[in-house]
C-alpha positions in Angstrom: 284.6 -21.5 126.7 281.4 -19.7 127.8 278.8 -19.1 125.8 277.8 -15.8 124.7 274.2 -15.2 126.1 272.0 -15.0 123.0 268.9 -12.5 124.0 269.5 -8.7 125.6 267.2 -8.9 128.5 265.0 -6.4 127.7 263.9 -9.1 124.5 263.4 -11.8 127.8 261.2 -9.5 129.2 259.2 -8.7 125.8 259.0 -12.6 124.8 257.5 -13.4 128.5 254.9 -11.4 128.3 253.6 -12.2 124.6 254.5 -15.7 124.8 252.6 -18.2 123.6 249.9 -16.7 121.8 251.0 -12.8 120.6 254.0 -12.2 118.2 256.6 -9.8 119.9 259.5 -8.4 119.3 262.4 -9.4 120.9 265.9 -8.3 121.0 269.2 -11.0 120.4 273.0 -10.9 120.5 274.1 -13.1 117.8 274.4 -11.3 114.8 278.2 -11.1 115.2 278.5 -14.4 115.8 280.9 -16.8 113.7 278.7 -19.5 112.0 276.9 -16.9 110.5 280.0 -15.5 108.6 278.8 -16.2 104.7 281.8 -18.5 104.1 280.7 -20.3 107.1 276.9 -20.6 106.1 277.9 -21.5 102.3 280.3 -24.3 104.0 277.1 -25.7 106.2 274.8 -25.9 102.8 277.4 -28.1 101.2 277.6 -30.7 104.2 273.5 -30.8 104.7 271.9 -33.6 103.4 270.3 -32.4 100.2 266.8 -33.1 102.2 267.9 -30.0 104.5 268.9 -27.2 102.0 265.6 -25.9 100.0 266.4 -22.7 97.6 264.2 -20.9 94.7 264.3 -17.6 93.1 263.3 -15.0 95.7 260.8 -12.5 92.9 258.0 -14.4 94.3 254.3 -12.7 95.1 252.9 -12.7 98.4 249.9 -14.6 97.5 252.4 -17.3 95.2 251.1 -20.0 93.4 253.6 -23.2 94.7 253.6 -24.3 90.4 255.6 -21.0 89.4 258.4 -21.2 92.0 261.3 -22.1 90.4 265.2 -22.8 91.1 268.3 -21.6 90.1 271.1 -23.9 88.6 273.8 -23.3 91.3 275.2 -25.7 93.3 274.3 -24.9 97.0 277.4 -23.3 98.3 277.6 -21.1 95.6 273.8 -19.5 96.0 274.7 -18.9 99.5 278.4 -17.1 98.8 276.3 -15.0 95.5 273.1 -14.5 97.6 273.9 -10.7 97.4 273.6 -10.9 93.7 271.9 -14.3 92.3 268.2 -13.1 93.4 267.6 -16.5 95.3 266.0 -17.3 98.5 267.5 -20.5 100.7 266.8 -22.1 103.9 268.9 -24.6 105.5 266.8 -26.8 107.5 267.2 -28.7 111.2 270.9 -27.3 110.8 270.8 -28.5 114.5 272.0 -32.2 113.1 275.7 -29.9 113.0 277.0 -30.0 116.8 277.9 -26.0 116.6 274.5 -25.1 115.4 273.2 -27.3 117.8 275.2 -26.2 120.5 273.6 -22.6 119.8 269.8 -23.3 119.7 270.3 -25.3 122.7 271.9 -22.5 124.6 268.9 -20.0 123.2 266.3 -22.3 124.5 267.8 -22.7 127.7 267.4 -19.3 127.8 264.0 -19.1 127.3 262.9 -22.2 129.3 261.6 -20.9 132.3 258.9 -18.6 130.5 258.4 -21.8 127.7 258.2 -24.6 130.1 255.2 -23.5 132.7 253.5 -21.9 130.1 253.6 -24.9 127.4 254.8 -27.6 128.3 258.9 -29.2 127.7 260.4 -28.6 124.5 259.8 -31.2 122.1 261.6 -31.6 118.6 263.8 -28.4 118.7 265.0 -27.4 115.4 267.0 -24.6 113.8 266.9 -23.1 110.3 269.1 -20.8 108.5 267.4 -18.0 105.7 269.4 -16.4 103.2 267.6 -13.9 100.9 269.0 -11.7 98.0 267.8 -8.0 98.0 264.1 -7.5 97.8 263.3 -11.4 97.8 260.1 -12.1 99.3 258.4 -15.0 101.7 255.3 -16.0 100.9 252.0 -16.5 102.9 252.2 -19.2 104.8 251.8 -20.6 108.3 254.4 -23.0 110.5 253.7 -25.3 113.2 256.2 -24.9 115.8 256.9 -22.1 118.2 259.3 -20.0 116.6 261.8 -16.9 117.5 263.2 -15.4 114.1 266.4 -13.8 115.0 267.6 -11.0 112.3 271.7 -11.5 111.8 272.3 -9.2 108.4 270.7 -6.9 106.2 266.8 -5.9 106.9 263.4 -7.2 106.6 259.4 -6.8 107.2 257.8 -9.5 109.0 253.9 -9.0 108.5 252.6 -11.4 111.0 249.0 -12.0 111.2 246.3 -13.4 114.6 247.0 -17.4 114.7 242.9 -18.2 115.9 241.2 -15.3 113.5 239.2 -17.8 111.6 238.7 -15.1 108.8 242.2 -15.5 107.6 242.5 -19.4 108.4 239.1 -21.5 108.7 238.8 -24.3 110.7 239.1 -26.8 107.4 242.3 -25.3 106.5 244.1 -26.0 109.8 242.8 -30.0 109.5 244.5 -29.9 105.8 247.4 -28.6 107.1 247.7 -31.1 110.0 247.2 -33.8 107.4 250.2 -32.8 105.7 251.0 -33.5 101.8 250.1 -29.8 101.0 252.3 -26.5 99.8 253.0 -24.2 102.8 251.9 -21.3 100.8 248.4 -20.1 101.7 245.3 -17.9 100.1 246.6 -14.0 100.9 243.6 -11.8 100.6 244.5 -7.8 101.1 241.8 -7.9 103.6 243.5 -9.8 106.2 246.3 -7.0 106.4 244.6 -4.3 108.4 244.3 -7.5 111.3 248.4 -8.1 110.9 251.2 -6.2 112.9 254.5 -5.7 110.8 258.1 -5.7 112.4 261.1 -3.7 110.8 264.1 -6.0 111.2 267.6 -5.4 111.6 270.7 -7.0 113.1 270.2 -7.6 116.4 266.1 -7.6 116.2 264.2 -10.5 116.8 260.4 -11.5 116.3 258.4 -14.0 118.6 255.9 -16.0 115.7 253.3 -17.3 117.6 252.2 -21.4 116.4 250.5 -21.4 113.1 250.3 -17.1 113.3 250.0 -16.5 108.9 253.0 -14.4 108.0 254.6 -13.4 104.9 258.3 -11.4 104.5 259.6 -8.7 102.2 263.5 -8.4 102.2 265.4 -5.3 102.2 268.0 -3.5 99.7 270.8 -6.0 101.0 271.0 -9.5 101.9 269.4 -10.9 104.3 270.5 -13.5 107.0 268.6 -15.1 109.7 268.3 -17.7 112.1 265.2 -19.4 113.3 264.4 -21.1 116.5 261.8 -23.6 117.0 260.2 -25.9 118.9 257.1 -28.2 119.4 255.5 -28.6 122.5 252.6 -30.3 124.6 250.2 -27.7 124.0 251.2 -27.4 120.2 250.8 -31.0 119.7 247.4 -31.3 121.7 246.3 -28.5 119.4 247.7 -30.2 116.2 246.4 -34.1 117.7 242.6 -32.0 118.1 242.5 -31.0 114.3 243.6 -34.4 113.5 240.8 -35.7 115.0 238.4 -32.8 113.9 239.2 -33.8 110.4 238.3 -37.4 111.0 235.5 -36.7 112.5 234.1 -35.0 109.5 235.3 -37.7 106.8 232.1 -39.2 109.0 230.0 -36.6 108.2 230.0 -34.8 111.3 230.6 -31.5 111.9 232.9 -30.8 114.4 232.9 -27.8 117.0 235.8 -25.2 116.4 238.4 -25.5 118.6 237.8 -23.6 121.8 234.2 -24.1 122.0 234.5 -26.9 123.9 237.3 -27.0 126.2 236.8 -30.4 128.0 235.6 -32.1 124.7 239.0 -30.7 123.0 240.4 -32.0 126.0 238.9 -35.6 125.3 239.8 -35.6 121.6 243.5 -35.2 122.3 243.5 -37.4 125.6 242.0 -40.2 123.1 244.3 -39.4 120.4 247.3 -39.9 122.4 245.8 -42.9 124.3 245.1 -44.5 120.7 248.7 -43.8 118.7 250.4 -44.6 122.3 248.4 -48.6 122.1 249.8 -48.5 118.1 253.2 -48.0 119.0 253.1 -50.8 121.8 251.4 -52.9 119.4 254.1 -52.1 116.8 256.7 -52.5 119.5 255.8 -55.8 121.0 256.0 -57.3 117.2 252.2 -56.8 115.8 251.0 -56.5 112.7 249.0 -53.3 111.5 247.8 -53.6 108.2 246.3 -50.5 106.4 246.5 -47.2 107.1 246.2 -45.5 111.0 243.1 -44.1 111.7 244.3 -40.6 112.5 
């Protein structure tokens, strides 16, 4: 059976010219599709490992402290088939590990390869995610690491996305935490930032291009909402995550590191030595060494 193709091409065209670094929005053709049926979605929760399926209550602040989120006491299938009424928020994660789920975000990137591919590099660790969000739930600040296309399959949403290198909204210490990992996803929302941000009215069929790491937060519409997130890492995402990584080292030495950017070719030599030294672990691991303590980096 053919696949059904899963961007309009006017969204192709959009998504090329933003990609990587400037949200867009972009148009799909999968919000009729089958595995998003609610029955279908609450069947998917219930096979996940319990690793993949996070949920909460959805009355959450923008700027929410991680302590007061809290979870209903549902079993997973049943938040998903009462997400109209139960006032929860749920993402199924990496629901790629299914072969129909997979089958779809591998037909989506295929789509976009020949914009991703010269631009960033070949797709590393693709991943899909599912969000389902009772009426007027709300997302949280936050940033992500991968590339990501946000595809709107019911109901209606607000995506306020915010620049990914404004240093104002993110400083250059808060991107090494985050690349250490270990840390909450929510981040520090000041009212501030918002006149920076761009905000995208969702509906079925609409679709918004998150640049790497670009802040965002979500307010949910009158109904529920269900979407379906693309991702991928790439070379360029993982030099920049590999340079931070580094960055942060550098400073447990008391140095202080140039932001990113300043320096092209130094950035350059940071990640080119950051891959040269995990690649020699790996063999060393491989070949039946030792390594005691923790990696440097």
């Amino acid at each position: 059976m053919t696949m059904q193709a899963c961007f309009a091409p006017d969204g192709l065209s959009a998504f090329a010219a933003a990609y990587p670094g400037s949200p867009a929005a972009v148009r799909h053709q999968l919000h009729h599709h089958p595995l998003f049926a609610l029955e279908e979605l609450a069947r998917l929760a219930e096979r996940l490992p319990a690793s993949h399926v996070e949920h909460s209550f959805g009355n959450l602040k923008v700027d929410q402290d991680p302590a007061g989120i809290h979870q209903a006491d549902m079993p997973v299938g049943e938040i998903v088939r009462t997400i109209e009424q139960n006032g929860c928020w749920m993402v199924l994660k990496k629901v790629d590990i299914d072969p129909a789920y997979a089958a779809l975000i591998d037909a989506c990137l295929a789509e976009i390869a020949p914009v991703v591919e010269p631009a960033t590099g070949a797709y590393q660790r693709r991943e899909a995610f599912v969000f389902l969000s009772s009426p007027n739930a709300v997302t949280p600040f936050h940033m992500d690491p991968e590339h990501n296309i946000l595809l709107q399959i019911a109901g209606s949403k607000t995506m306020r996305v915010y620049p990914a290198d404004d240093a104002d909204i993110v400083a250059q210490g808060m991107h090494e935490a985050f690349h250490r990992g270990g840390a909450h996803r929510n981040m520090r929302h000041d009212p501030e930032f918002d006149p920076k941000a761009q905000d995208f009215a969702m509906g079925p069929g609409d679709a918004v291009h998150v640049p790497v790491k670009a802040p965002h937060w979500v307010q949910n519409g009158p109904e529920r909402s269900v979407s379906f997130s693309i991702t991928w890492r790439s070379r360029a995402s993982d030099g920049e995550a590999r340079l931070h990584r580094v960055n942060r080292r550098l400073r447990s030495f008391g140095l202080s590191p140039a932001a990113p950017g300043t320096h092209p070719g130094a950035d350059a030599a940071k990640i080119a030595a950051h891959r040269l030294a995990k690649g020699a672990i790996r063999t060393f691991r491989r070949l039946g060494g030792q390594h005691n303590g923790r990696e440097a980096y």
